[in-house]
MDAnalysis code that builds the backbone (N, CA, C; Angstrom):
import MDAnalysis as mda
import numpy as np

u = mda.Universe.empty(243, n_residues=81, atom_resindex=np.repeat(np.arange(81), 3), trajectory=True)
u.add_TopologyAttr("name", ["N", "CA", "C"] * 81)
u.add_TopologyAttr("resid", np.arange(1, 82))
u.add_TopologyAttr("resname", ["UNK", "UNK", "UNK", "UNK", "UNK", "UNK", "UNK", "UNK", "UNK", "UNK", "UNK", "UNK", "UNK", "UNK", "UNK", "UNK", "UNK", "UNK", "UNK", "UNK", "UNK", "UNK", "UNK", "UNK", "UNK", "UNK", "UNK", "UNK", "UNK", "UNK", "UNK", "UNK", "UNK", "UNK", "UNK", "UNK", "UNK", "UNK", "UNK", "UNK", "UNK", "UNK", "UNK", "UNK", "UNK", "UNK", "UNK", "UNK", "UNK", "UNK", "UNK", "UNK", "UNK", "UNK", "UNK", "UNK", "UNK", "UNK", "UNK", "UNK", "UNK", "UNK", "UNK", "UNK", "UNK", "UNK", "UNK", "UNK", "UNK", "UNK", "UNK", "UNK", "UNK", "UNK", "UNK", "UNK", "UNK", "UNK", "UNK", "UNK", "UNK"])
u.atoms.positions = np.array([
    [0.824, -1.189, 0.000],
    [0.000, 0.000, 0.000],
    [0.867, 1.251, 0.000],
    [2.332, 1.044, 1.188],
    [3.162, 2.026, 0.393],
    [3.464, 2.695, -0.731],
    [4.071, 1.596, -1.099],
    [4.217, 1.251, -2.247],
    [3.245, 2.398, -3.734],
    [2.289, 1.873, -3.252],
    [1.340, 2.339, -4.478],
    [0.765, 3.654, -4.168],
    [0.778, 4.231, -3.090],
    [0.417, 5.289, -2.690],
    [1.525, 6.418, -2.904],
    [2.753, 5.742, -2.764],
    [3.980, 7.023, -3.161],
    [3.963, 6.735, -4.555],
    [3.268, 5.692, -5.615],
    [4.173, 5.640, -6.915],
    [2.877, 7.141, -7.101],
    [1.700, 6.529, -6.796],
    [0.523, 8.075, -7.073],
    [0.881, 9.191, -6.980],
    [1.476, 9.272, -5.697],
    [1.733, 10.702, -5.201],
    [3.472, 11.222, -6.154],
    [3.778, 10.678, -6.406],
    [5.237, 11.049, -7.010],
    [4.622, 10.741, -8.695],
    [3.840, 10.366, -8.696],
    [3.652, 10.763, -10.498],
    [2.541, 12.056, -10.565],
    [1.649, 12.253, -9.566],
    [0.945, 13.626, -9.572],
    [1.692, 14.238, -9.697],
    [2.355, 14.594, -8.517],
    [3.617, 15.864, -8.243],
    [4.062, 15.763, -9.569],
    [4.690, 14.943, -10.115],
    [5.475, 15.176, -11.609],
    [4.680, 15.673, -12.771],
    [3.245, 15.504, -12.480],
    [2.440, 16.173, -13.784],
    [2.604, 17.288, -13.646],
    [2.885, 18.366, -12.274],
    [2.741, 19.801, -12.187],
    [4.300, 20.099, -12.254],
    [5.265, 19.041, -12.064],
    [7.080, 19.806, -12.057],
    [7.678, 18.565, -12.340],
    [7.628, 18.100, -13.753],
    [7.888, 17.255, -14.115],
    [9.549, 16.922, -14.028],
    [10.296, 16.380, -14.089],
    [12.023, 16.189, -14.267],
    [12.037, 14.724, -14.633],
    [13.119, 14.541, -15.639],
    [13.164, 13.346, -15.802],
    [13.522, 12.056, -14.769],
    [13.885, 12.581, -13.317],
    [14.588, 11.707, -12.408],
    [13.437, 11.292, -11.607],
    [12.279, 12.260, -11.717],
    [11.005, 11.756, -10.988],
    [10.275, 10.585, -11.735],
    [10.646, 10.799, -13.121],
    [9.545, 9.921, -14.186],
    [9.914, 8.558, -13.817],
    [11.387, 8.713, -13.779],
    [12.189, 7.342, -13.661],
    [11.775, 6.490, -12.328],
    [11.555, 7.340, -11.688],
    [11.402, 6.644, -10.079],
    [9.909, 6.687, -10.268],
    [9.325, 7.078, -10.227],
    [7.554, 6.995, -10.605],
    [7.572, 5.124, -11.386],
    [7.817, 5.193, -12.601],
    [8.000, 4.033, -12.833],
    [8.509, 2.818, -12.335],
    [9.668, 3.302, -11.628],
    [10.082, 2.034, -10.829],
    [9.520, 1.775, -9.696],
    [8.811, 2.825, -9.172],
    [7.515, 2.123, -8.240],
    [6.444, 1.807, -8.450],
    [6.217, 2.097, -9.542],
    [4.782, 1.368, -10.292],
    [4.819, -0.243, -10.686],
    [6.672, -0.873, -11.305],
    [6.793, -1.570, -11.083],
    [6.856, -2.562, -10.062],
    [7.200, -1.657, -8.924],
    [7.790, -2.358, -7.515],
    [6.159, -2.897, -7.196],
    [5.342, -1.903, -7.280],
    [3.559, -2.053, -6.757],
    [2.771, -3.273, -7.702],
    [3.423, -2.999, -8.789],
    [2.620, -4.686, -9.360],
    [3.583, -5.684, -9.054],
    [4.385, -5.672, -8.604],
    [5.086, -7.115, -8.532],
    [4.779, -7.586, -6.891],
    [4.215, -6.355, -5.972],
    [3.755, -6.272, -4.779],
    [2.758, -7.266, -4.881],
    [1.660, -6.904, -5.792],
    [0.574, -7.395, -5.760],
    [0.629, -8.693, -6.304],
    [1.648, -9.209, -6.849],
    [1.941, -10.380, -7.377],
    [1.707, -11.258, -6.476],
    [3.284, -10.671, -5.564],
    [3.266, -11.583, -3.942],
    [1.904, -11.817, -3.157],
    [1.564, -10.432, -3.234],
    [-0.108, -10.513, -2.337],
    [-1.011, -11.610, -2.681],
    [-1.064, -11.743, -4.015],
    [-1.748, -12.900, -4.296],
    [-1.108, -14.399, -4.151],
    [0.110, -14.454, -4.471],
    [0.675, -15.832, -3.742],
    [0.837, -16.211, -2.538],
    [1.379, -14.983, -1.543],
    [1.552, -15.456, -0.511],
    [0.309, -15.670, 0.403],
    [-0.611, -14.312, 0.518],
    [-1.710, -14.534, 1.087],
    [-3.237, -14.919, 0.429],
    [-2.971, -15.515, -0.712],
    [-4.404, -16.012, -1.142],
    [-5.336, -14.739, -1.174],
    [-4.674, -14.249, -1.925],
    [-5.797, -12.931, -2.162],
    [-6.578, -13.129, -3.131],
    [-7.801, -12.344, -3.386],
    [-8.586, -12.653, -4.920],
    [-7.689, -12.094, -5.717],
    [-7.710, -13.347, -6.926],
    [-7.166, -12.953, -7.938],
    [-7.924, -11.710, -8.810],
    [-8.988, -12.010, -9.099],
    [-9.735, -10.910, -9.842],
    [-9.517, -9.977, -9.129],
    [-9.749, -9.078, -7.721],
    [-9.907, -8.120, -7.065],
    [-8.586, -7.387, -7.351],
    [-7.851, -8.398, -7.288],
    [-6.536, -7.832, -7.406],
    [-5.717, -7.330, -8.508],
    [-6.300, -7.964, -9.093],
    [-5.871, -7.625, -10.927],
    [-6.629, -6.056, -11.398],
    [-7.957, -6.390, -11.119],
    [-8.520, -5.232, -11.408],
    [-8.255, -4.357, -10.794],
    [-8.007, -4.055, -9.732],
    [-7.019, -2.631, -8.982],
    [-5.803, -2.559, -9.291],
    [-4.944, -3.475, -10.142],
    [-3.845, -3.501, -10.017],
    [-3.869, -2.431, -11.567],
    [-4.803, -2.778, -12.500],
    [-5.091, -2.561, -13.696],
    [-5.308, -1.047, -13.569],
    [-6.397, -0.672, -12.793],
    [-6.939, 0.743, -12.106],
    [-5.668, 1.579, -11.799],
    [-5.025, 0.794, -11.143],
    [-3.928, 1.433, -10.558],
    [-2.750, 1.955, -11.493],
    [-2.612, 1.157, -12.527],
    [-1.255, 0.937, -13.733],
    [-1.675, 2.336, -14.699],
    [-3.388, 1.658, -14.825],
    [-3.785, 2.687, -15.714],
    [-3.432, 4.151, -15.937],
    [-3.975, 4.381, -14.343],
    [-3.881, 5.509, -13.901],
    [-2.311, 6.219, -13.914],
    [-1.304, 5.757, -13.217],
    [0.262, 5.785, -12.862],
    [0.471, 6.359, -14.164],
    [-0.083, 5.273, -15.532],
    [0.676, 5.397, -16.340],
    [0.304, 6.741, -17.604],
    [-0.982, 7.361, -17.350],
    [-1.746, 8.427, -18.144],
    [-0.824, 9.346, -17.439],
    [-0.787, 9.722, -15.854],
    [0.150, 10.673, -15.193],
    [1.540, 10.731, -16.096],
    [2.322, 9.594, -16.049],
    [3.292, 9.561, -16.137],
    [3.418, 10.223, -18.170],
    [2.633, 9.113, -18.839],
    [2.325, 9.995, -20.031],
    [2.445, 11.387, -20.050],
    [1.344, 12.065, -19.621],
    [1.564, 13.672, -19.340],
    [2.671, 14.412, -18.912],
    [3.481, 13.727, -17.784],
    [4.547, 14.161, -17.540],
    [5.868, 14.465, -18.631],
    [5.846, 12.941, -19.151],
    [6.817, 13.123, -20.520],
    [6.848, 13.930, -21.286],
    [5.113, 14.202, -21.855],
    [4.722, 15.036, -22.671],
    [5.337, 16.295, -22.540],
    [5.058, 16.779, -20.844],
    [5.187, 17.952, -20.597],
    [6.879, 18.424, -20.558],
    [7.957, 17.208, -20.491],
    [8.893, 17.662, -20.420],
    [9.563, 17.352, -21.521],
    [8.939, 16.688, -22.453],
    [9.358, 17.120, -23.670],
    [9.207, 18.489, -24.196],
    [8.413, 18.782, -24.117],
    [7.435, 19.917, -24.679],
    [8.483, 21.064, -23.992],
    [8.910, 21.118, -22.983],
    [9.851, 22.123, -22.016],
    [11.096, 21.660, -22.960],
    [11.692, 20.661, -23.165],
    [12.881, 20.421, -23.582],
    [13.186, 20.892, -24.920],
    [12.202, 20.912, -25.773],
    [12.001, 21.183, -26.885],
    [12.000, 22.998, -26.981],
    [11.179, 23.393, -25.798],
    [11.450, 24.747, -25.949],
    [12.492, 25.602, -25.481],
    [13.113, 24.832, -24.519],
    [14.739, 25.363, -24.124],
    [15.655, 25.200, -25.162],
    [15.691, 24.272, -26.101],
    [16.865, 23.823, -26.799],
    [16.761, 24.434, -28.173],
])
């Protein structure tokens, strides 16, 4: 729940002050949070469906932020250079 709650909160923050060192770490906790949920379901017999589908909710989401972010620092990079 860590986990997935800082990958949220560190890919918001990056839609409004994007840098490429946030994108990077945004992602690697988005990874870290589905492979979380991996375990969750092996170790403790979690629903598989329940879990997939939030996991899905969750990716979705991470990953439209993180989209925008790129966008936006392309779009900055492009206009500095």
């Amino acid at each position: 729940m860590i986990l997935a709650l800082s990958s949220l909160s560190l890919s918001a923050y990056n839609v409004i002050k994007p840098t490429t060192s946030k994108l990077k770490a945004s992602y690697g906790l988005a990874v870290a949070t589905l492979f979380s949920g991996v375990l969750l379901v092996i170790v403790n017999n979690a629903s598989v469906l329940r879990t997939c589908l939030t996991g899905l909710l969750f990716f979705a989401t991470v990953t439209a932020m993180n989209a925008v972010s790129a966008h936006s620092l392309a779009k900055s990079n492009t206009n500095n250079g």
